[in-house]
C-alpha positions, 0 to 999 in steps of 0.5 A, a space after each residue: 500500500 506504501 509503494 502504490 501511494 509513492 507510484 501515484 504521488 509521483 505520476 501525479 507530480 510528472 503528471 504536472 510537470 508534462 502540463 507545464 504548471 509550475 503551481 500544481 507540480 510544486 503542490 504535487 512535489 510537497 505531497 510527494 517528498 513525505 510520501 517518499 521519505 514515510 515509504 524509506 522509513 516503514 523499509 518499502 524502499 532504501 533511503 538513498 533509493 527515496 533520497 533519489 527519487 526526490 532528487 529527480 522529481 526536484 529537478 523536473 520540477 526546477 526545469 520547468 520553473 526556469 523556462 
């Protein structure tokens, strides 16, 4: 159930991102990175693989923000 709710705050964030909403994606990237770091916490991924994963959606979300 962790994983699945870490899947779909993620899709949701990449969602933003491919529409180029700066506002939704910083939104989605807020509900995302507790999501990710609580999934590191209960063992459902490593925390340098959860540390990695926020890294990447921070960056998508910056590249849109510097257009």
């Amino acid at each position: 159930m962790v994983k699945s709710s870490v899947k779909t705050s993620v899709k949701q964030v990449l969602g933003a991102v491919d529409s180029k909403d700066k506002e939704a994606s910083l939104a989605a990237l807020n509900e995302a990175i507790p999501a990710i770091q609580k999934a590191a916490a209960k063992g459902a991924f490593h925390k340098k693989t959860a540390s990695r994963k926020v890294s990447r959606l921070t960056k998508k979300v910056n590249t849109i923000q510097a257009k």
